[in-house]
VEXVOGU-48688 format. One record per residue (C-alpha): residue number from 1; residue in three letters; x, y, z. Coordinates in Angstrom, 2 decimals. Layout:
! residues N
nr: NUM, rest: ALA, u: X, v: Y, w: Z
...
This chain:
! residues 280
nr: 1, rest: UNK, u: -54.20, v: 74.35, w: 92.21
nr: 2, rest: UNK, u: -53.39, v: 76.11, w: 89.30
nr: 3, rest: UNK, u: -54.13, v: 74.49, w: 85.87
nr: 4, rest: UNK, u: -50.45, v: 73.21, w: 84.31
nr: 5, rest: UNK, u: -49.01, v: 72.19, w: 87.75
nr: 6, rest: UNK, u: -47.63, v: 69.03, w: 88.43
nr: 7, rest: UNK, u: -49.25, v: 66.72, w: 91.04
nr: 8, rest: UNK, u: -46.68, v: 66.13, w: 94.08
nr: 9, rest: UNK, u: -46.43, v: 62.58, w: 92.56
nr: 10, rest: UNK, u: -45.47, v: 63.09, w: 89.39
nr: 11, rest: UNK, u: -42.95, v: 65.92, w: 90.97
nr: 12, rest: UNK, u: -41.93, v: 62.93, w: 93.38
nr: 13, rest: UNK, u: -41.09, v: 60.40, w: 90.90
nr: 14, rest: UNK, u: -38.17, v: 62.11, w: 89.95
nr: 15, rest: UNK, u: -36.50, v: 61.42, w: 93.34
nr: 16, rest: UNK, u: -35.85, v: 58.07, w: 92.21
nr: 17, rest: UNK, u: -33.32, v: 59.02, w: 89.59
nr: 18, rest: UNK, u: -31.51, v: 61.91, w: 91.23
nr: 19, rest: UNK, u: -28.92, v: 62.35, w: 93.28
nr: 20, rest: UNK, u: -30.37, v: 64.97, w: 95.66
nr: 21, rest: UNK, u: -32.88, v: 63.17, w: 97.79
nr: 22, rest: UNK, u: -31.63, v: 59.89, w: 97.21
nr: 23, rest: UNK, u: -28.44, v: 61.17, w: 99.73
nr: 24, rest: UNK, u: -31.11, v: 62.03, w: 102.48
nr: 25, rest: UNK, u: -31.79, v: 58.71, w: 102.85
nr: 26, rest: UNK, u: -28.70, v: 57.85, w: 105.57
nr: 27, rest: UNK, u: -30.42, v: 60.80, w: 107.41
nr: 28, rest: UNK, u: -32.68, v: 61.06, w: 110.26
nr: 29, rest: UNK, u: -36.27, v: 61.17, w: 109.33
nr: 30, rest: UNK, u: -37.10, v: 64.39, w: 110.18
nr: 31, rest: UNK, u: -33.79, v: 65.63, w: 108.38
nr: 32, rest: UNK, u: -34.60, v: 63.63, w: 105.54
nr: 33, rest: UNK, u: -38.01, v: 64.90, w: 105.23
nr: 34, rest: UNK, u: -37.22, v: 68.02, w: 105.37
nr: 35, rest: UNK, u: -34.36, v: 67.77, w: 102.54
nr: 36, rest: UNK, u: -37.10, v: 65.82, w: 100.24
nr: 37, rest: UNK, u: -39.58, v: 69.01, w: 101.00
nr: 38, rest: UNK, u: -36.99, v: 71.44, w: 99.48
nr: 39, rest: UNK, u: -36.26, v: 68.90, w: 96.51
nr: 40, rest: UNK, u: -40.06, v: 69.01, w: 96.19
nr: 41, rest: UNK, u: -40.50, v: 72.51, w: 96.03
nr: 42, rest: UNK, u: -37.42, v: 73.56, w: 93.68
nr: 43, rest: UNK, u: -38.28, v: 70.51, w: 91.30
nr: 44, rest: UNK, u: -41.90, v: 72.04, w: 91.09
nr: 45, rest: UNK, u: -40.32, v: 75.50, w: 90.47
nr: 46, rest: UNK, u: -37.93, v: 73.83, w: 87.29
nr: 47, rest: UNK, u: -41.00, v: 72.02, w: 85.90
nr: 48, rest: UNK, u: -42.94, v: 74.98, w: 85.40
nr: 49, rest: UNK, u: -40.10, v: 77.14, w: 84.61
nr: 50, rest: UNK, u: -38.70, v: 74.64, w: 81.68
nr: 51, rest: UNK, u: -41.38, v: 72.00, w: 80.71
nr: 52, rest: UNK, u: -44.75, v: 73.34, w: 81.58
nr: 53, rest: UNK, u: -47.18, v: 74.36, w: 78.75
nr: 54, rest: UNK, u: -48.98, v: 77.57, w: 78.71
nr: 55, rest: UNK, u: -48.22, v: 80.82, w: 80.18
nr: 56, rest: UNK, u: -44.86, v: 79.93, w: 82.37
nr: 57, rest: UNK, u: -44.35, v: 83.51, w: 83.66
nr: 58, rest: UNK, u: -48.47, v: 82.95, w: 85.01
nr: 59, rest: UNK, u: -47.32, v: 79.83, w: 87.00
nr: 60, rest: UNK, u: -44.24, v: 81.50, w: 88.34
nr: 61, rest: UNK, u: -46.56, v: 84.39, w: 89.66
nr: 62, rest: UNK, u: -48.78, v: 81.15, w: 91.67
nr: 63, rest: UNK, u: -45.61, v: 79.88, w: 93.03
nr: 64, rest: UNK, u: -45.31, v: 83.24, w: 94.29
nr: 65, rest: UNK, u: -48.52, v: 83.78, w: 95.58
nr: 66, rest: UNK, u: -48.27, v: 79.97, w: 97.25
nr: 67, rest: UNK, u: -44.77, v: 81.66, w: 99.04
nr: 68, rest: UNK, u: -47.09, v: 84.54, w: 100.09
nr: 69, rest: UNK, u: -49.08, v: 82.11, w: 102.39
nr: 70, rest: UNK, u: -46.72, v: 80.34, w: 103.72
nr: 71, rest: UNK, u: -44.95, v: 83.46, w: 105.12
nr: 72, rest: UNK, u: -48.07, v: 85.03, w: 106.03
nr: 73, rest: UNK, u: -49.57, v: 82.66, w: 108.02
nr: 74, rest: UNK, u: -51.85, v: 80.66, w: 105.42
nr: 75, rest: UNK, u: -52.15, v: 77.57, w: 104.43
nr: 76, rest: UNK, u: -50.88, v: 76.64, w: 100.60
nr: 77, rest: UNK, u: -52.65, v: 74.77, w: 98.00
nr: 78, rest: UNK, u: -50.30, v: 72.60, w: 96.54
nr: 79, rest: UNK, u: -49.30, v: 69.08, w: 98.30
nr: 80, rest: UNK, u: -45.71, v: 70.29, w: 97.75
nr: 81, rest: UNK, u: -45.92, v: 73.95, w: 99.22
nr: 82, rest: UNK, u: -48.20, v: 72.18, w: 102.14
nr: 83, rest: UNK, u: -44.82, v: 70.39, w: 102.89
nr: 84, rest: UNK, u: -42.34, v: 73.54, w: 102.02
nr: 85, rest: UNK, u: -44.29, v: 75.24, w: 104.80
nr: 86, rest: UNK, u: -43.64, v: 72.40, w: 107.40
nr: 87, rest: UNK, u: -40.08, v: 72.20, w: 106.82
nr: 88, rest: UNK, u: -40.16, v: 76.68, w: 106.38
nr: 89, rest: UNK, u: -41.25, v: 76.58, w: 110.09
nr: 90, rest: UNK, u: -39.78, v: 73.59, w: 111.72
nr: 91, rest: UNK, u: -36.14, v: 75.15, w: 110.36
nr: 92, rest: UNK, u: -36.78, v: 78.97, w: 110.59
nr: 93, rest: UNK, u: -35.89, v: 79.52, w: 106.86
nr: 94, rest: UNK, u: -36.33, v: 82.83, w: 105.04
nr: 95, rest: UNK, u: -37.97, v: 83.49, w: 102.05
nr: 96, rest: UNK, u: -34.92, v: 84.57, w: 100.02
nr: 97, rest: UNK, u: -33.51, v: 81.02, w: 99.23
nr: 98, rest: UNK, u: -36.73, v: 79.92, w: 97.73
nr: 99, rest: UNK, u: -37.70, v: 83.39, w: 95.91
nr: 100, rest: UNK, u: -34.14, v: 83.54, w: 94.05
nr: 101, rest: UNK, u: -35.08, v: 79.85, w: 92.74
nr: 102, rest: UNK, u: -38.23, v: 81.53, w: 90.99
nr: 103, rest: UNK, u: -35.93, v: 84.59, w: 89.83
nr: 104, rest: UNK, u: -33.91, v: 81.91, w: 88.33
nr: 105, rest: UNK, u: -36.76, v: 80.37, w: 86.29
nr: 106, rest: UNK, u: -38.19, v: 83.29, w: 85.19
nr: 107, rest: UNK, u: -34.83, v: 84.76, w: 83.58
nr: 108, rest: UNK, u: -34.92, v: 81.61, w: 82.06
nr: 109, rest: UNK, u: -37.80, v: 82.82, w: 79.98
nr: 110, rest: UNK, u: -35.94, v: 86.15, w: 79.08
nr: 111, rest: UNK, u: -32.15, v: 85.17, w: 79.18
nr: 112, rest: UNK, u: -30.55, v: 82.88, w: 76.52
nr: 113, rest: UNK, u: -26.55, v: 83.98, w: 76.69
nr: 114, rest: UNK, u: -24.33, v: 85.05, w: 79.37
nr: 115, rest: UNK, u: -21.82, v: 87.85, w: 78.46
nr: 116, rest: UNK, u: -18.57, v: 86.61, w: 80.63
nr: 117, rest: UNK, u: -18.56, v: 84.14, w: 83.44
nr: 118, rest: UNK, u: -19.62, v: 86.48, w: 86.56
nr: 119, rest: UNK, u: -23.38, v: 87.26, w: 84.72
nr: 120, rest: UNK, u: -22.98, v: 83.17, w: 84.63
nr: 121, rest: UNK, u: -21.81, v: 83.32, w: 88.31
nr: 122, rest: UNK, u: -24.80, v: 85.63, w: 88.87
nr: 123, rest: UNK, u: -27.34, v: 83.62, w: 87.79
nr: 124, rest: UNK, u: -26.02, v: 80.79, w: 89.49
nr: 125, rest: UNK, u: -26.53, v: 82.61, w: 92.36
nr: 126, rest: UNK, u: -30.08, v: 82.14, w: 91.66
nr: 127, rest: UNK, u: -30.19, v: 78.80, w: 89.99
nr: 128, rest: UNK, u: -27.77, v: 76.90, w: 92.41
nr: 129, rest: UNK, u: -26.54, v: 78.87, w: 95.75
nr: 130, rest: UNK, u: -30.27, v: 78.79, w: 97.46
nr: 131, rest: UNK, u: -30.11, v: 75.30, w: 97.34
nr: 132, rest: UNK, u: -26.94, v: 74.94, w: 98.71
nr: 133, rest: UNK, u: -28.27, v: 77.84, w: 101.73
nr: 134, rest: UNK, u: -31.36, v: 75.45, w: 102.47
nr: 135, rest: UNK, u: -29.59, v: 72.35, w: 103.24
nr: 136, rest: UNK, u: -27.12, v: 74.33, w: 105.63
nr: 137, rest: UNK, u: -30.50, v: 75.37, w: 107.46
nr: 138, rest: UNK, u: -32.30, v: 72.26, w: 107.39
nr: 139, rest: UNK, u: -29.07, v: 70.99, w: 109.39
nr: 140, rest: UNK, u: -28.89, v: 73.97, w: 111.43
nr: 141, rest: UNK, u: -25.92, v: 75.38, w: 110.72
nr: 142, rest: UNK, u: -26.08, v: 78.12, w: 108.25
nr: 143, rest: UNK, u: -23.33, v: 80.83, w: 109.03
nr: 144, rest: UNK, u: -22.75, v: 83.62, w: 106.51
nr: 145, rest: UNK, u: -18.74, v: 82.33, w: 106.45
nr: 146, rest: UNK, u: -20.31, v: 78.65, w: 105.85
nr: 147, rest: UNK, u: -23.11, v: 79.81, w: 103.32
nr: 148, rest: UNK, u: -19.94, v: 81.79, w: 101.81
nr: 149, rest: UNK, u: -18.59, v: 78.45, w: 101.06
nr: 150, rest: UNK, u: -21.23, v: 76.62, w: 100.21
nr: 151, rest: UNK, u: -21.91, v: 79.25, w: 97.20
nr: 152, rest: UNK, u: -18.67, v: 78.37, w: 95.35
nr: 153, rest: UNK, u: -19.29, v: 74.51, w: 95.79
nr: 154, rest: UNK, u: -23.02, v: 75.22, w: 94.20
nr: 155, rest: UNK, u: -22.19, v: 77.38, w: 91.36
nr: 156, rest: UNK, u: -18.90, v: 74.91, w: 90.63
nr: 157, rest: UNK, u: -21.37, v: 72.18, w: 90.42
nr: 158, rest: UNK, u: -24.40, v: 74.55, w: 88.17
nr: 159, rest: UNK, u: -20.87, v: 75.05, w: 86.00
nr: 160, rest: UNK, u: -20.33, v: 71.50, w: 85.09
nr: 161, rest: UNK, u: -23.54, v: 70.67, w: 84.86
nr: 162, rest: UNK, u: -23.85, v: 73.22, w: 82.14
nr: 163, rest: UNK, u: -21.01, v: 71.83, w: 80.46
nr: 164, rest: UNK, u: -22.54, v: 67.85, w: 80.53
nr: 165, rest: UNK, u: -26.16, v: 69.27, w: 78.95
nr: 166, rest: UNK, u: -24.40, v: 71.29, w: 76.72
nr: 167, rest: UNK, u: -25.88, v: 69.52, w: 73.32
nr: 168, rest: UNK, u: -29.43, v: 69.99, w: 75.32
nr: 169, rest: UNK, u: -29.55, v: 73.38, w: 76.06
nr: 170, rest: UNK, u: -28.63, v: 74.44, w: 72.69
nr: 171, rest: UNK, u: -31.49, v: 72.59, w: 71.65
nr: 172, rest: UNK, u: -33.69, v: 74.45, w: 73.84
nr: 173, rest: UNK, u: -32.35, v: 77.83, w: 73.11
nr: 174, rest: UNK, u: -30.33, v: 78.22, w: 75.66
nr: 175, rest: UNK, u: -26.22, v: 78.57, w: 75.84
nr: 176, rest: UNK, u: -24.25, v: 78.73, w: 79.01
nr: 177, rest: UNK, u: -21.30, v: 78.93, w: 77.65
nr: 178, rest: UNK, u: -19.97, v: 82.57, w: 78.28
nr: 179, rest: UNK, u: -19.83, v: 84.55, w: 75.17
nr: 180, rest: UNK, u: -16.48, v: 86.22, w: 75.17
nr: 181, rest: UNK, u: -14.98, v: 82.68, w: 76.36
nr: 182, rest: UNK, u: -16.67, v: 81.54, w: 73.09
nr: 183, rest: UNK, u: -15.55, v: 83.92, w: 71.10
nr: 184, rest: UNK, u: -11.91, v: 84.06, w: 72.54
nr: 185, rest: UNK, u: -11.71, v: 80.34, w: 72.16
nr: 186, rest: UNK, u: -12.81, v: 80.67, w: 68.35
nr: 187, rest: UNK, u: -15.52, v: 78.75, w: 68.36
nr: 188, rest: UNK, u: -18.74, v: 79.98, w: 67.07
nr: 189, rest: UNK, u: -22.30, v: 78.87, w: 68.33
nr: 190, rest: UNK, u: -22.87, v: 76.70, w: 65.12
nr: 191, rest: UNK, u: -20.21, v: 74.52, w: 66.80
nr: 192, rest: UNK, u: -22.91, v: 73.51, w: 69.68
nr: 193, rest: UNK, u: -24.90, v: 71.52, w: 66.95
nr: 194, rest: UNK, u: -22.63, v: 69.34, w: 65.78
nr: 195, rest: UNK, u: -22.53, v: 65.81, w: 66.51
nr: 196, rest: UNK, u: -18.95, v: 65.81, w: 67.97
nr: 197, rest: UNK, u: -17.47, v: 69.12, w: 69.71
nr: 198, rest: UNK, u: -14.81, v: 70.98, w: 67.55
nr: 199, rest: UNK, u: -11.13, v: 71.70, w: 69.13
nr: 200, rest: UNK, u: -12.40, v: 75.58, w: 70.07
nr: 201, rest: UNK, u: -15.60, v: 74.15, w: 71.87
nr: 202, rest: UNK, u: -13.30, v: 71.57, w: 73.86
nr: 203, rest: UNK, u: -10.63, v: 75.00, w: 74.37
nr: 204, rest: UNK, u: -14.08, v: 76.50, w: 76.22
nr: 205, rest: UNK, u: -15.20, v: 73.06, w: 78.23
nr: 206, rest: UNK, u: -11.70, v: 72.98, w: 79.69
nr: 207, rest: UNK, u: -11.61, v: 76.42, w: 80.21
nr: 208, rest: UNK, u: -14.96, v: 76.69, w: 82.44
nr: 209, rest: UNK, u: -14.14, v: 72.78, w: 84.01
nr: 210, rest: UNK, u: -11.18, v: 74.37, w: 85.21
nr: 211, rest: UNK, u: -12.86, v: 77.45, w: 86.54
nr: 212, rest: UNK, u: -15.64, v: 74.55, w: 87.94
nr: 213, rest: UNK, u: -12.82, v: 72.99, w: 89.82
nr: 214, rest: UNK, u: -10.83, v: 76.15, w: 91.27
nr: 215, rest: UNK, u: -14.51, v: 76.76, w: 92.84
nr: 216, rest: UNK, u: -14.63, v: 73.36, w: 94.11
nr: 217, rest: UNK, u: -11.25, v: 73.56, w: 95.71
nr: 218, rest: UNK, u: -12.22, v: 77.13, w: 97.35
nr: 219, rest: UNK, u: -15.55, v: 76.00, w: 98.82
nr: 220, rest: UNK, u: -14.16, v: 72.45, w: 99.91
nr: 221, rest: UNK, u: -12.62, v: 73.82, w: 103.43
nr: 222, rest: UNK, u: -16.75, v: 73.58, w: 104.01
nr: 223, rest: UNK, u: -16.57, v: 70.25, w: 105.47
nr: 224, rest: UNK, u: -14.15, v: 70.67, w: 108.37
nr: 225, rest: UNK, u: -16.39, v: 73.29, w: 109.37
nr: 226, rest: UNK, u: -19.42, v: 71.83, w: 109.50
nr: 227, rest: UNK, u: -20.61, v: 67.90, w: 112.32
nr: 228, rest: UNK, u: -20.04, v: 64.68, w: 110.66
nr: 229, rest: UNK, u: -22.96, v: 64.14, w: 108.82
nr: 230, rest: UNK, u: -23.37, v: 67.83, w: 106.79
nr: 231, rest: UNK, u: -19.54, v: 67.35, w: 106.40
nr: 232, rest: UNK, u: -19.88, v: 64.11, w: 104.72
nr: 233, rest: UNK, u: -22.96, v: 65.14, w: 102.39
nr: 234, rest: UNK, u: -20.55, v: 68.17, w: 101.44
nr: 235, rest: UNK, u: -17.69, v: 66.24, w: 100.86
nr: 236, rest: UNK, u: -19.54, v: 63.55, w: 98.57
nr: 237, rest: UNK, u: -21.02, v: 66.81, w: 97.00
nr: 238, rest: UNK, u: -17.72, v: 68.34, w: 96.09
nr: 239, rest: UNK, u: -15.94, v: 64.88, w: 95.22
nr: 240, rest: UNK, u: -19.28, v: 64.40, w: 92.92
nr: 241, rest: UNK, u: -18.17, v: 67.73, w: 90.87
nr: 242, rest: UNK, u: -14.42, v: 66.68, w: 90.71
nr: 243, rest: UNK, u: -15.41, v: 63.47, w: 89.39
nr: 244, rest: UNK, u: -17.76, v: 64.84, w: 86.72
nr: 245, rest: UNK, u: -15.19, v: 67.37, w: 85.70
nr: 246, rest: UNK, u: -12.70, v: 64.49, w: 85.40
nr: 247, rest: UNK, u: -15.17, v: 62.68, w: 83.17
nr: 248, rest: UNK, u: -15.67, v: 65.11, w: 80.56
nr: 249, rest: UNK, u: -11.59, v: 65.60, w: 80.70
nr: 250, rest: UNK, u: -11.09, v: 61.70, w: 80.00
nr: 251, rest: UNK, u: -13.40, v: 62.04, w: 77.12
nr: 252, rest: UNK, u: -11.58, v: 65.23, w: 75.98
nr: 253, rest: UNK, u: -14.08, v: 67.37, w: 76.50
nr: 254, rest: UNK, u: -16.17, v: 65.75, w: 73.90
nr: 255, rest: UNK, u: -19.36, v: 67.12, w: 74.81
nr: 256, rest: UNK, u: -21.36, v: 66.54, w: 72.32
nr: 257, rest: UNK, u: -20.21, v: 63.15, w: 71.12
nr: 258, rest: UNK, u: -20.14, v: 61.28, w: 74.34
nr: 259, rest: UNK, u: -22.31, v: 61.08, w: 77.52
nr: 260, rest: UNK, u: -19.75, v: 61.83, w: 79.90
nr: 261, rest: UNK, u: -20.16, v: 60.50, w: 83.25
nr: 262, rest: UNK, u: -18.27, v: 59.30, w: 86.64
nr: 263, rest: UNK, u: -18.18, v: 55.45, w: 87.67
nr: 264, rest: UNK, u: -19.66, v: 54.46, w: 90.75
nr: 265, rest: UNK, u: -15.66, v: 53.75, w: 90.89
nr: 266, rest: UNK, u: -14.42, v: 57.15, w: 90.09
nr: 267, rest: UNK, u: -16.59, v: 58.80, w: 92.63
nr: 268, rest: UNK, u: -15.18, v: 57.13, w: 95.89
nr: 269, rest: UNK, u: -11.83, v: 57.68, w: 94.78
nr: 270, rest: UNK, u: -12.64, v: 61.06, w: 94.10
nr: 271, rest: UNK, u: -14.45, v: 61.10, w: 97.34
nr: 272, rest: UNK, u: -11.51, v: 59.09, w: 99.87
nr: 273, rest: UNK, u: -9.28, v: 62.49, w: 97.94
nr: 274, rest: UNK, u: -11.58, v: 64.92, w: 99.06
nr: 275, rest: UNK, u: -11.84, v: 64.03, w: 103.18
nr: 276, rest: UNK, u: -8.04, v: 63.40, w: 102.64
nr: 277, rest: UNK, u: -7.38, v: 66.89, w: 101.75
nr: 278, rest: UNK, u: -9.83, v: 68.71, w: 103.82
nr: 279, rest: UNK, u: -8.25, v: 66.66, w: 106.98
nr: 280, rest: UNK, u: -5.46, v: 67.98, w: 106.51
């Protein structure tokens, strides 16, 4: 294994604070397992992309090389990959989904600011979308017109997750803001580091929320397109952004001073809203 890489455990441990495997659990087994392999493998790629020590462009090249054996035939070294390549053959999934996580990580290394919102929108199509793509295949059905739809829910959700971490990406270099959205809300980057966010940083939070939530509404038609159970993960996935996005509004897009977050609460009313309007 190569030296820096997380054991599957400490990769694993993870599961028991976020959101993403924790839904598999209503699942069949095999569905579930197959979910938690994914998790697995694009948690693995985000640790060595953002927190690893050493030479992160190095590990991203062993991720690849791990990807090389699965698709040719050969068996992986890490515990993770071991189970990526279970779930890669038992569902038929291409390589794409999982390479365009790595692209993601390793702009990280080179790419700090995003001009306008589509280079955001591109990079979320590395960052976000793939994940999105592998859960449609893991429940067999994956459609261009389906994984069409599940892009706009992805990137809406990469969008306001941007917006909650904003305070913690500036930290670590990074701004996802869009530049000219900064610039034509007049609010320069010094206002990231201040302990409460400035009236031209909350003009930009509402400005991409709203762009978060336009995506939401165009990729929620997803669910009545897709068997009960995929419809319901959608929906919950989609009523999850809308609630977030209604956090951050209730705290006026204070995202710096407060830790914005939906209520258990807040999320099933968001979530009874959702099926309501897709049923209709």
């Amino acid at each position: 294994m190569a030296p820096g890489a997380p054991s599957a455990a400490a990769v694993m441990e993870r599961a028991r604070h976020e959101n993403f495997p924790v839904a598999g659990r209503v699942l069949p087994r095999a569905q579930r397992d197959h979910l938690l392999a994914v998790y697995g493998y694009a948690r693995l790629v985000d640790d060595l992309g953002d927190e690893a020590a050493g030479d992160r462009g190095a590990l991203l090249d062993w991720v690849d090389g791990e990807l090389d054996a699965i698709y040719a035939g050969r068996a992986p070294e890490h515990e993770l990959m071991v189970r990526l390549a279970r779930t890669v053959a038992a569902c038929d999934i291409p390589r794409d989904p999982l390479q365009r996580l790595v692209a993601a990580n390793r702009q990280d290394q080179v790419v700090a600011r995003y001009a306008d919102f589509d280079a955001l929108v591109d990079y979320c199509r590395l960052s976000a979308t793939p994940v999105g793509e592998l859960v449609l295949r893991i429940f067999g059905v994956a459609t261009p017109d389906r994984i069409a739809l599940s892009d706009d829910i992805c990137t809406a959700l990469q969008v306001v997750e941007h917006l909650q971490d904003v305070g913690e990406d500036r930290a670590a270099g990074r701004v996802y803001l869009p530049q000219d959205d900064l610039a034509a809300c007049g609010c320069p980057e010094g206002d990231l580091d201040a302990p409460v966010a400035s009236p031209a940083l909350r003009r930009v939070v509402a400005l991409e929320a709203g762009r978060a939530r336009a995506l939401l509404g165009r990729g929620a038609p997803l669910v009545r397109r897709l068997p009960v159970r995929p419809a319901l993960a959608v929906a919950a996935f989609v009523a999850g952004g809308h609630a977030a996005a209604d956090a951050l509004e209730r705290a006026g897009w204070d995202v710096l001073g407060t830790r914005a977050r939906p209520t258990r609460g807040a999320l099933a009313l968001r979530l009874v809203r959702t099926l309501g309007q897709v049923a209709r």
